[in-house]
Backbone as JSON, one array per atom type, in Angstrom:
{
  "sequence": "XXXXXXXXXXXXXXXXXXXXXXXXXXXXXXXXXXXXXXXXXXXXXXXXXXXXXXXXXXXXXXXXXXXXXXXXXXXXXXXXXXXXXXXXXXXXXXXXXXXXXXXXXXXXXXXXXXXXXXXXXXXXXXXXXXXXXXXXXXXXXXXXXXXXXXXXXXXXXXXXXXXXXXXXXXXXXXXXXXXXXXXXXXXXXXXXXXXXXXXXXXXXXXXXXXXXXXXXXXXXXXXXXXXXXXXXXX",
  "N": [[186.74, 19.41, 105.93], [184.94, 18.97, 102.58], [182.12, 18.33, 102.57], [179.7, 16.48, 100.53], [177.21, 17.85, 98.34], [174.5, 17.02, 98.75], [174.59, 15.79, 100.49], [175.1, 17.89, 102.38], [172.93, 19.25, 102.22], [170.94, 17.92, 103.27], [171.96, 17.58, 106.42], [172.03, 20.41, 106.92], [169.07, 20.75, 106.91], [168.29, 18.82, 108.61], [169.87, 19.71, 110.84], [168.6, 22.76, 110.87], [166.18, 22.44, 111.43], [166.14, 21.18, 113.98], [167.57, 22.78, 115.16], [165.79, 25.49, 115.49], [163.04, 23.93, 116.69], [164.54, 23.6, 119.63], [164.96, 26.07, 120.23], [161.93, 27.04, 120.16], [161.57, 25.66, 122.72], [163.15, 26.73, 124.48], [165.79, 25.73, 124.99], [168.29, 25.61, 123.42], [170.39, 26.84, 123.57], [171.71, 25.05, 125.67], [171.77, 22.38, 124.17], [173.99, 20.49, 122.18], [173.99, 19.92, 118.99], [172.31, 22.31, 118.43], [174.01, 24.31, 118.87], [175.58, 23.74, 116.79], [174.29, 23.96, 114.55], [173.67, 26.73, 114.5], [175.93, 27.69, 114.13], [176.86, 26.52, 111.54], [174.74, 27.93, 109.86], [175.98, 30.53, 110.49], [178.73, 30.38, 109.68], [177.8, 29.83, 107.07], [176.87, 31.97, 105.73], [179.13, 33.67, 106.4], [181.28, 33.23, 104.37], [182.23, 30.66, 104.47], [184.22, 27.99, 103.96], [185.9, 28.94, 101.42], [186.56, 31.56, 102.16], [187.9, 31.15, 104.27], [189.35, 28.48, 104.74], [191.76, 28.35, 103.5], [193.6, 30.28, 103.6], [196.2, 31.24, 104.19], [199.46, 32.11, 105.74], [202.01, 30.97, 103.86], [204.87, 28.45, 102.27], [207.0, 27.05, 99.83], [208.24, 25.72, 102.08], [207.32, 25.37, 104.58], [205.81, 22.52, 106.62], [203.03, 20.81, 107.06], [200.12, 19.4, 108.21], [197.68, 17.51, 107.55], [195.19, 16.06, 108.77], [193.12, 13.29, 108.88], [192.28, 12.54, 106.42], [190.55, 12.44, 104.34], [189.52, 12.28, 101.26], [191.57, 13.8, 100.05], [191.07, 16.28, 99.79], [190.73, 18.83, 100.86], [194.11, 19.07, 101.34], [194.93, 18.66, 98.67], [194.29, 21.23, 97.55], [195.5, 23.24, 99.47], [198.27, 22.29, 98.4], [198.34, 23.58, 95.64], [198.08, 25.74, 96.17], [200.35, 26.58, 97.66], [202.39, 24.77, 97.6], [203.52, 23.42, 100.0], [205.34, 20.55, 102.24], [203.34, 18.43, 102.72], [202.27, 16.25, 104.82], [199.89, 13.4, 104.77], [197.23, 12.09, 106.74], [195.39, 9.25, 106.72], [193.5, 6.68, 108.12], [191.45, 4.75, 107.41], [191.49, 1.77, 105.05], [190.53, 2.11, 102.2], [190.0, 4.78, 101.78], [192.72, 5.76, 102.02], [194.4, 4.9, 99.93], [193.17, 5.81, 97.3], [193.75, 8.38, 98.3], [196.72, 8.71, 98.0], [197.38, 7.54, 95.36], [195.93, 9.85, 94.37], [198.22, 11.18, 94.83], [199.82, 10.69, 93.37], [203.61, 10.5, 92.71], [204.7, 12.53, 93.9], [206.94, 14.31, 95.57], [206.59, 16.09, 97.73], [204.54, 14.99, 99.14], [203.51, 13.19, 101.58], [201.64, 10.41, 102.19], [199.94, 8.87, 104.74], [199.14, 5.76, 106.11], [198.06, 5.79, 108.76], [196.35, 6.73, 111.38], [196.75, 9.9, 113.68], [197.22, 10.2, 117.42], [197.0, 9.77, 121.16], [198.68, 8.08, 121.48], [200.04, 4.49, 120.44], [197.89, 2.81, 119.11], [194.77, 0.28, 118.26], [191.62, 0.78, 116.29], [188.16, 0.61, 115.84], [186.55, 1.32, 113.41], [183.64, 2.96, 112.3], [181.98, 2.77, 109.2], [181.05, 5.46, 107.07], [181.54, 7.18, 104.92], [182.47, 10.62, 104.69], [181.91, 11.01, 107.22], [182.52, 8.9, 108.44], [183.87, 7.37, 111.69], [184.31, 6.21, 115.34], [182.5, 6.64, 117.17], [179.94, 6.91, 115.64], [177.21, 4.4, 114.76], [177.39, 2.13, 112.49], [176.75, -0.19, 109.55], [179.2, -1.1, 108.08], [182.13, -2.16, 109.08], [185.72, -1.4, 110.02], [189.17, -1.96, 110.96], [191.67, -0.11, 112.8], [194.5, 1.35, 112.06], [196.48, 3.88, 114.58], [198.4, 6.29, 115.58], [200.83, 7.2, 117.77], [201.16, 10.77, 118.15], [203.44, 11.97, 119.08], [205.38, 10.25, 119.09], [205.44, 9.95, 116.2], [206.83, 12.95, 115.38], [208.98, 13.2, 116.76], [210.32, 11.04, 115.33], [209.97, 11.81, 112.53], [211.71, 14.12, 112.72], [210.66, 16.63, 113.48], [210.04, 19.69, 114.14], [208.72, 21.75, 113.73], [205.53, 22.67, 112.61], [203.6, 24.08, 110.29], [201.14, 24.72, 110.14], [197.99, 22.36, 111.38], [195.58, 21.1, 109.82], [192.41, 19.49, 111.46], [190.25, 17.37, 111.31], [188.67, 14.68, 112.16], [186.56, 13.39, 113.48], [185.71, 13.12, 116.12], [187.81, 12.63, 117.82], [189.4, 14.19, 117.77], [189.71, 15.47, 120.28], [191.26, 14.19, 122.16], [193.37, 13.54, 120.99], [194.13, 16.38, 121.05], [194.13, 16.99, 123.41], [195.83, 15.39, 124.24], [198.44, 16.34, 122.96], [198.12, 19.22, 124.14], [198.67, 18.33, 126.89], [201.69, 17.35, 126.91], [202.75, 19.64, 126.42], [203.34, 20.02, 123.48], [202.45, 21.02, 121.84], [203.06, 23.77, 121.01], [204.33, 23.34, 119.25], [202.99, 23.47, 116.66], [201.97, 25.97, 114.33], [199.63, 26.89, 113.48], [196.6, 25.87, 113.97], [193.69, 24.25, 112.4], [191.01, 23.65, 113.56], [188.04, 20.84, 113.52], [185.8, 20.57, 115.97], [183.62, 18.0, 117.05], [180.18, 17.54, 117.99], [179.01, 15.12, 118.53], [180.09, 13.77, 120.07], [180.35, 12.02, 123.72], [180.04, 14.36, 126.31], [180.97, 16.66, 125.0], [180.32, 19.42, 124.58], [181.71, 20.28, 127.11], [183.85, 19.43, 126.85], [185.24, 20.59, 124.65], [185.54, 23.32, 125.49], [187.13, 22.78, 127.7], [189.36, 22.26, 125.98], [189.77, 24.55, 124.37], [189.95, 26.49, 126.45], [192.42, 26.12, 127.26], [194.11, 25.87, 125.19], [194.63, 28.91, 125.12], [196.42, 29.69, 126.29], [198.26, 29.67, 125.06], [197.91, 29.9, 122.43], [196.29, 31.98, 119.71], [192.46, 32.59, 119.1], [191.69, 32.85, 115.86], [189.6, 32.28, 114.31], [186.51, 31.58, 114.77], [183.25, 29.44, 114.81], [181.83, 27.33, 116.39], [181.66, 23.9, 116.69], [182.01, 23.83, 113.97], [184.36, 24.7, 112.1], [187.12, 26.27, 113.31], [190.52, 28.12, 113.83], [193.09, 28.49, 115.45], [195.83, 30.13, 116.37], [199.2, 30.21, 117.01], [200.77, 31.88, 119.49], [202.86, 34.8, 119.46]],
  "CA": [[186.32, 18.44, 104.93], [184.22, 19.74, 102.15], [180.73, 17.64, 102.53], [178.85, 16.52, 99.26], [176.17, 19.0, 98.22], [173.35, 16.75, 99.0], [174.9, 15.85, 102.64], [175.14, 19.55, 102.96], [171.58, 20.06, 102.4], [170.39, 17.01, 104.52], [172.86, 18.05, 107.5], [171.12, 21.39, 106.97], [167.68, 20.37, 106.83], [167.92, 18.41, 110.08], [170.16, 21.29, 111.69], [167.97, 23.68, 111.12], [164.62, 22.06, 112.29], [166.03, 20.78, 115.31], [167.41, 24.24, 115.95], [163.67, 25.63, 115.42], [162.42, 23.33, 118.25], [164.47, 23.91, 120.62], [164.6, 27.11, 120.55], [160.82, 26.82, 120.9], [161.6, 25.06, 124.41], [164.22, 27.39, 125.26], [167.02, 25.02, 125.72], [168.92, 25.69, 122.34], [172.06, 27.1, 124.48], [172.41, 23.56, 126.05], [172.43, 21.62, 123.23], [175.21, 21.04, 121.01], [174.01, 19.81, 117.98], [171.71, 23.67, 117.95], [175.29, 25.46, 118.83], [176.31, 23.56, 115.2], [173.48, 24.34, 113.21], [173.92, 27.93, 114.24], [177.89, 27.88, 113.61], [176.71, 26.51, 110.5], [174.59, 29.35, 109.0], [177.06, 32.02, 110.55], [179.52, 30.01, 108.74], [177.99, 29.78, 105.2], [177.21, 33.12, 105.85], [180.45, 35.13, 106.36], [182.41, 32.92, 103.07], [182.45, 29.77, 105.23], [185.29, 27.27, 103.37], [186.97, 29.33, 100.55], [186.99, 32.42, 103.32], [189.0, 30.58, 106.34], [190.33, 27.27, 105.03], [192.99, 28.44, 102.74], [194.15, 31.72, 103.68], [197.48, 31.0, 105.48], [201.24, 32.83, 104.77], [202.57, 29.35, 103.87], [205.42, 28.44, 101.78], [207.38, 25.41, 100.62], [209.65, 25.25, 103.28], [206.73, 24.51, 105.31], [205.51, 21.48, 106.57], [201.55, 20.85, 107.02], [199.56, 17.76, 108.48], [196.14, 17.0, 106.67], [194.73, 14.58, 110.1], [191.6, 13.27, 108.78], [192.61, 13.5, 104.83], [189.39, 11.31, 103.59], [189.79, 11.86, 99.76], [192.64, 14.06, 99.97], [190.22, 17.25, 98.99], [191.48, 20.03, 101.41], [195.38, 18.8, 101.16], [195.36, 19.02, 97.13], [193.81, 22.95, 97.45], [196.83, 23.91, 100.07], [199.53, 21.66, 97.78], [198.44, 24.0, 94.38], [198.39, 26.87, 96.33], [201.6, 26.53, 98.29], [203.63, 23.94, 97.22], [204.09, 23.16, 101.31], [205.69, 19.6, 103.01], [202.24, 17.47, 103.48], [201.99, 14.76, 105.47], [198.26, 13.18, 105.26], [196.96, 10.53, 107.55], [194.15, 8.42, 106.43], [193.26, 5.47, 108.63], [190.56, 3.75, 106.56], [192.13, 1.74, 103.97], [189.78, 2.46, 100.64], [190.61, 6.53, 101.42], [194.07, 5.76, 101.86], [194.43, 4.15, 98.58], [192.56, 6.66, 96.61], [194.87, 9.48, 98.53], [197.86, 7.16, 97.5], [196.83, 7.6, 93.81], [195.71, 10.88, 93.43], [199.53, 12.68, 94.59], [201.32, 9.33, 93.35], [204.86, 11.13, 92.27], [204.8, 14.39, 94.36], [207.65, 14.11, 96.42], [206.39, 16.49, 98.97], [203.0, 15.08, 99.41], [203.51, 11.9, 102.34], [200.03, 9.81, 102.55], [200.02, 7.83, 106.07], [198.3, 4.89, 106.37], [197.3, 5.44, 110.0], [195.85, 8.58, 112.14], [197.43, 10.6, 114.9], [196.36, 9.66, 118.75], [197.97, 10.32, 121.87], [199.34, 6.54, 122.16], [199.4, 3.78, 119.5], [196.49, 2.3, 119.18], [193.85, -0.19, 117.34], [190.18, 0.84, 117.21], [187.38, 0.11, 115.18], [185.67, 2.67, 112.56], [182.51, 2.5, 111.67], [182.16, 3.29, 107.85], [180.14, 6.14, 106.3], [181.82, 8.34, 103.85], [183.57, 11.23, 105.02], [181.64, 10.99, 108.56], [183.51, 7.76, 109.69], [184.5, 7.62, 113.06], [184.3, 5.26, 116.09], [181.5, 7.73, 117.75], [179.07, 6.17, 115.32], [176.86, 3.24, 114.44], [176.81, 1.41, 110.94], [176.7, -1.73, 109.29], [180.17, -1.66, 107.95], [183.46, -1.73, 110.29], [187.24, -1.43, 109.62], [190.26, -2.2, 111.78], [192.67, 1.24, 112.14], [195.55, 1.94, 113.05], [196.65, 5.01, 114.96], [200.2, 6.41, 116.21], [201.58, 8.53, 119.11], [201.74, 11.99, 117.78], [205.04, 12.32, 120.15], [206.44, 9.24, 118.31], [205.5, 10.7, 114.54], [207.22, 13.99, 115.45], [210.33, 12.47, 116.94], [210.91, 9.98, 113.76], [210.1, 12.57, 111.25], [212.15, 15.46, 112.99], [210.06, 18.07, 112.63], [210.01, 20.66, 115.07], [207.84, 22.76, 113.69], [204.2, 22.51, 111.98], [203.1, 25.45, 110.02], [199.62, 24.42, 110.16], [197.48, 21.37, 111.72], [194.2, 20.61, 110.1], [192.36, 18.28, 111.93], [188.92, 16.5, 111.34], [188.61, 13.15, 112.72], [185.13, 13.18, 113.82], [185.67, 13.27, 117.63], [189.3, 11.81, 118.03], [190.21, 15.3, 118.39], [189.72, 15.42, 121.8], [191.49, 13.02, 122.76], [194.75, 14.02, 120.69], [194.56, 17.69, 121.01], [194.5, 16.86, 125.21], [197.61, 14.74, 124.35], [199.85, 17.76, 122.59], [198.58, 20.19, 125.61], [199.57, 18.1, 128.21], [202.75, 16.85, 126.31], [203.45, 20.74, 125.43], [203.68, 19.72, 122.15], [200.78, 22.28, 121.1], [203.79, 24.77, 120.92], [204.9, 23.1, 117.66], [201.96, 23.61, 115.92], [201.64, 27.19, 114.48], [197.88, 27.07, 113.1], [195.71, 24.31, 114.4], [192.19, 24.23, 112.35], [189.77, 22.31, 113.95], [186.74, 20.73, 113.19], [184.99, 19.67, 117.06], [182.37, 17.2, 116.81], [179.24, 17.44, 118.61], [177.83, 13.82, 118.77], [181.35, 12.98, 121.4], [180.01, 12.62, 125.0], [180.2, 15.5, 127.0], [180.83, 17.4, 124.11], [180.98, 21.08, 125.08], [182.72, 20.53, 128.44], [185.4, 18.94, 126.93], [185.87, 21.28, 123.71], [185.64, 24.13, 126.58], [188.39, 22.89, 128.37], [190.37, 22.22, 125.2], [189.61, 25.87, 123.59], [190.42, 27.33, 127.39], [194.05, 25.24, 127.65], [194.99, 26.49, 124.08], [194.42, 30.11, 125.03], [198.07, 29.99, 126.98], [199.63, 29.22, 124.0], [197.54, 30.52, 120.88], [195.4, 33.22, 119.9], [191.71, 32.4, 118.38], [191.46, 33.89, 114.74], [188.08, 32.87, 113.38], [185.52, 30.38, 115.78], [182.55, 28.98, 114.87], [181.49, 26.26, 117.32], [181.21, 22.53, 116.17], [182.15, 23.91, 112.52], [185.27, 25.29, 111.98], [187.63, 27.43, 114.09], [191.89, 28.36, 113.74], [193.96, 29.23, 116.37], [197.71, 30.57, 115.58], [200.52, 30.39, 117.7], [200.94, 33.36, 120.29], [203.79, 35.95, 119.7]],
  "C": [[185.13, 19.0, 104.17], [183.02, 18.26, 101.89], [179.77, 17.51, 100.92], [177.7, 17.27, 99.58], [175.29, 18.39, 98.62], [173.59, 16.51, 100.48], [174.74, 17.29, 102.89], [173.92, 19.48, 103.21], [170.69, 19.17, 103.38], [170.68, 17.68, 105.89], [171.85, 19.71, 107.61], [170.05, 22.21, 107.68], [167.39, 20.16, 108.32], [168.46, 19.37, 111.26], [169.37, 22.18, 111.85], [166.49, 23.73, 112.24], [165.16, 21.72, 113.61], [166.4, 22.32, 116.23], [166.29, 25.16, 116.24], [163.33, 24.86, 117.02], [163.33, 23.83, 119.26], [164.53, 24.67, 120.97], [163.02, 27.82, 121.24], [161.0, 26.22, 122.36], [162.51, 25.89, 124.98], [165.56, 26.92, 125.87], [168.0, 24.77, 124.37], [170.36, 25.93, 123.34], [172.72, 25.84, 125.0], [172.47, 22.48, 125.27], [173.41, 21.74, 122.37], [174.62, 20.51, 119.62], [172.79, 21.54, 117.36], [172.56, 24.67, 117.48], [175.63, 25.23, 117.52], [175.41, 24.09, 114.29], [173.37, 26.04, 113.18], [175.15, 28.61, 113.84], [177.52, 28.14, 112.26], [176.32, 27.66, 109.23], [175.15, 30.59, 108.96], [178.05, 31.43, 109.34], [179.56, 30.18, 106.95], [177.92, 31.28, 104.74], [178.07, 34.01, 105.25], [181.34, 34.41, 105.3], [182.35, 31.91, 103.51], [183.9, 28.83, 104.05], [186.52, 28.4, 102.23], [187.33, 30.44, 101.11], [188.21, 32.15, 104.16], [189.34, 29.64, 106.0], [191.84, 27.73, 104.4], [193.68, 29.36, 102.94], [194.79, 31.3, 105.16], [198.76, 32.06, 104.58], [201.7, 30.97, 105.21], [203.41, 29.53, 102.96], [206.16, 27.3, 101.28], [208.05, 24.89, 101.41], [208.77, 24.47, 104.57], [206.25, 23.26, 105.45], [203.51, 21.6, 107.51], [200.95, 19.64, 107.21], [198.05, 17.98, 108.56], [195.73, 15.5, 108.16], [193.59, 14.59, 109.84], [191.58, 13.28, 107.09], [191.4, 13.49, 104.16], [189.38, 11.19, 101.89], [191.01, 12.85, 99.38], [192.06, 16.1, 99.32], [191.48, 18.78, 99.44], [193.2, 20.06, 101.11], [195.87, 19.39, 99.44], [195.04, 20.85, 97.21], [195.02, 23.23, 98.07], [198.1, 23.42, 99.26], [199.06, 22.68, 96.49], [198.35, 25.31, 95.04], [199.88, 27.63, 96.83], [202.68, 25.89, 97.97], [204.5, 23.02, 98.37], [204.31, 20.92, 100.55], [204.27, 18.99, 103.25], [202.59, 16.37, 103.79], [200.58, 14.53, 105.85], [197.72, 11.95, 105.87], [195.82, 10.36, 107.23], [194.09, 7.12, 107.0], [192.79, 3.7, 108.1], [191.43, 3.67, 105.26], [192.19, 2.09, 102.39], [190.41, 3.75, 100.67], [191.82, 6.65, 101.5], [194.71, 5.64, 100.6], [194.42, 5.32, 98.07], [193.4, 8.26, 96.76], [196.31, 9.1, 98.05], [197.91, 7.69, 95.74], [196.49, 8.99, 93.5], [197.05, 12.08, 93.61], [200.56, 11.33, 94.57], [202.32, 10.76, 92.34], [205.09, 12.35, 92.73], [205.19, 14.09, 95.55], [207.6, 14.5, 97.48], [205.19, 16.08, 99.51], [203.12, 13.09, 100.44], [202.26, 11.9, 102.88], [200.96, 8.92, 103.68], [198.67, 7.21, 106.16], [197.62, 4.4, 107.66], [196.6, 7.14, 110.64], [196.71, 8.7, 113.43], [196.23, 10.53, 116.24], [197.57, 10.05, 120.0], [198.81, 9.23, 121.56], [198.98, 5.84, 120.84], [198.49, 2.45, 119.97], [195.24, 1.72, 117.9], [192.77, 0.4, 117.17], [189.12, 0.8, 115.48], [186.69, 1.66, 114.54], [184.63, 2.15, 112.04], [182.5, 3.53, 110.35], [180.82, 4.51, 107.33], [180.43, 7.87, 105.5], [182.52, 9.25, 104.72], [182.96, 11.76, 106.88], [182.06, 10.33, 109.47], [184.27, 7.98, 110.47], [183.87, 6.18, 114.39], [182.88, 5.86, 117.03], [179.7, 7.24, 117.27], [178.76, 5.58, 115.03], [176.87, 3.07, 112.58], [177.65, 0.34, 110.71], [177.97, -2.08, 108.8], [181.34, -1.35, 108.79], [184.59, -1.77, 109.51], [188.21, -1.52, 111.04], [191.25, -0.73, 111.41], [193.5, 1.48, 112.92], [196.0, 3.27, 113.59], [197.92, 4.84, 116.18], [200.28, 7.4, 116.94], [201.77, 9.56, 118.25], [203.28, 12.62, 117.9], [205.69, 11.67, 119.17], [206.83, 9.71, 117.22], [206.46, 11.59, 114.86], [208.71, 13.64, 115.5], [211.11, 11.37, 115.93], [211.2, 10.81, 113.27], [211.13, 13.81, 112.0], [212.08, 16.18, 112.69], [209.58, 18.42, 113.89], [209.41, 21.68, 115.2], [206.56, 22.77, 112.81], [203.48, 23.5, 111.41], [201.51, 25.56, 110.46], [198.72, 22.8, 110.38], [196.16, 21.29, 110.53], [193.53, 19.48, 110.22], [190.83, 17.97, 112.16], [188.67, 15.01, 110.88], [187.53, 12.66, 113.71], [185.27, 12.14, 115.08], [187.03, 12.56, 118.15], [190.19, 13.09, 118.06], [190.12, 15.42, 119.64], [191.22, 14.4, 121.98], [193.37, 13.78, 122.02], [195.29, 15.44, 120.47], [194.68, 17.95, 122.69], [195.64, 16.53, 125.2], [198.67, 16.0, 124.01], [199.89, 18.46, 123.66], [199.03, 19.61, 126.51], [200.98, 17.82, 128.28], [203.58, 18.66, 125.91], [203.8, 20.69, 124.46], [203.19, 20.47, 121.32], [201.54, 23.18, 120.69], [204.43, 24.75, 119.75], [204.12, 23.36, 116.78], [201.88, 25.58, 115.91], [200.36, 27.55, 114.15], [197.12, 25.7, 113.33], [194.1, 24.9, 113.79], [192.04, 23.18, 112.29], [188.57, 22.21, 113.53], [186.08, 20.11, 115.0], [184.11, 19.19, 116.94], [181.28, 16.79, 118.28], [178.18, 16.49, 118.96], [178.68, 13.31, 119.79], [180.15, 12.96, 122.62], [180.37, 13.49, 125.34], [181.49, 16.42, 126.22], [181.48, 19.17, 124.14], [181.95, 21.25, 125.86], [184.05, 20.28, 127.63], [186.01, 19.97, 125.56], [185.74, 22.98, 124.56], [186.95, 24.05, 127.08], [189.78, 22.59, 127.29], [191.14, 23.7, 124.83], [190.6, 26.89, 125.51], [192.26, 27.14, 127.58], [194.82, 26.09, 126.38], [195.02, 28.32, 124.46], [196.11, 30.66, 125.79], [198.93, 30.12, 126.02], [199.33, 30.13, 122.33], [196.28, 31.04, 120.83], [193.85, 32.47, 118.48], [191.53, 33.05, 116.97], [190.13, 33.94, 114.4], [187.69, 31.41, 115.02], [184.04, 30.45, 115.37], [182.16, 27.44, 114.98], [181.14, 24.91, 116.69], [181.47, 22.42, 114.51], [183.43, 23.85, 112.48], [186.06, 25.81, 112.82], [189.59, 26.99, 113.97], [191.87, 29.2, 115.02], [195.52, 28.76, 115.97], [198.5, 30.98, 117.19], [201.01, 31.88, 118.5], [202.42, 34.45, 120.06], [204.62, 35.93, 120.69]]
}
């Protein structure tokens, strides 16, 4: 998700300084929001977004799932480059809409009005631009729906996924445990993730995610709490 320029520089700001301190205390390694703010500057670094989001062999035969669409940013860049099968899930109703509207008549471009989960399921979002998620506090809420991944797959009969990307600000967990245990992870040939570092137990669990996928698919790029693709093993 590409972050407005002034969130960038906030997000930044406070990344950086907090990385500063604790490095002063010596306990930068055990935090995760230090591991992000150092992803971060490797990230902007080495090309960070126009480097590693777009650069796939894609085609239109493929099919591609945008999980997390929020204004439909990343999805429209891979649809004018490729011409792929999207399917984009947007939960919250305002970004649904607005995704709705900006690929009204583009037969390959399916907006979903719910998000991918292991199981279907209600749950409450708290609202704040392209950060909303259930993880954090604010003053406005929404009701959202969310569908079995298994189920989606088995309707749509699609057997194969050229490419995942998936930022859903900490609801990856939770449905990237469901595909590995479901072996379903095997349909997916490029999974980029975004992991979010405000979840509880945070590392452990994007540890044991990153270790589970390693049976199945090979890391290409990784930087921690930012970014990172892994492709389908040979």
């Amino acid at each position: 998700m590409v972050l407005p320029l002034k969130h960038n520089r906030l997000c930044q700001s406070f990344a950086k300084r907090a990385d500063s301190l604790l490095r002063l205390f010596g306990v930068s390694d055990r935090i995760p929001v230090a591991t992000h703010a150092r992803s971060h500057r490797q990230w902007m670094s080495d090309g960070g977004d126009a480097r590693f989001r777009f650069e796939y062999e894609l085609d239109e035969s493929d099919v591609v799932f945008d999980v997390g669409g929020y204004r439909g940013d990343w999805a429209a860049e891979i649809h004018e480059k490729f011409g792929c099968q999207i399917h984009v899930f947007e939960p919250v109703p305002e970004y649904c809409q607005l995704i709705k509207d900006r690929f009204a008549g583009l037969a390959n471009v399916d907006v979903h009005d719910f998000g991918l989960a292991g199981q279907d399921e209600e749950i409450s979002l708290c609202i704040s631009d392209d950060s909303t998620s259930q993880f954090i506090s604010a003053s406005e809420t929404t009701s959202c729906k969310l569908r079995s991944v298994q189920d989606f797959l088995r309707e749509q009969q699609i057997d194969r996924v050229a490419l995942l990307k998936l930022n859903i600000e900490g609801g990856e967990y939770d449905l990237l445990g469901s595909l590995i245990a479901s072996d379903l992870i095997t349909k997916f040939a490029n999974l980029q993730v975004q992991f979010h570092w405000f979840v509880p137990d945070s590392r452990n669990r994007m540890r044991e995610i990153q270790n589970a996928l390693q049976r199945t698919h090979v890391s290409t790029y990784q930087y921690p709490y930012v970014w990172e693709n892994w492709s389908r093993a040979a």
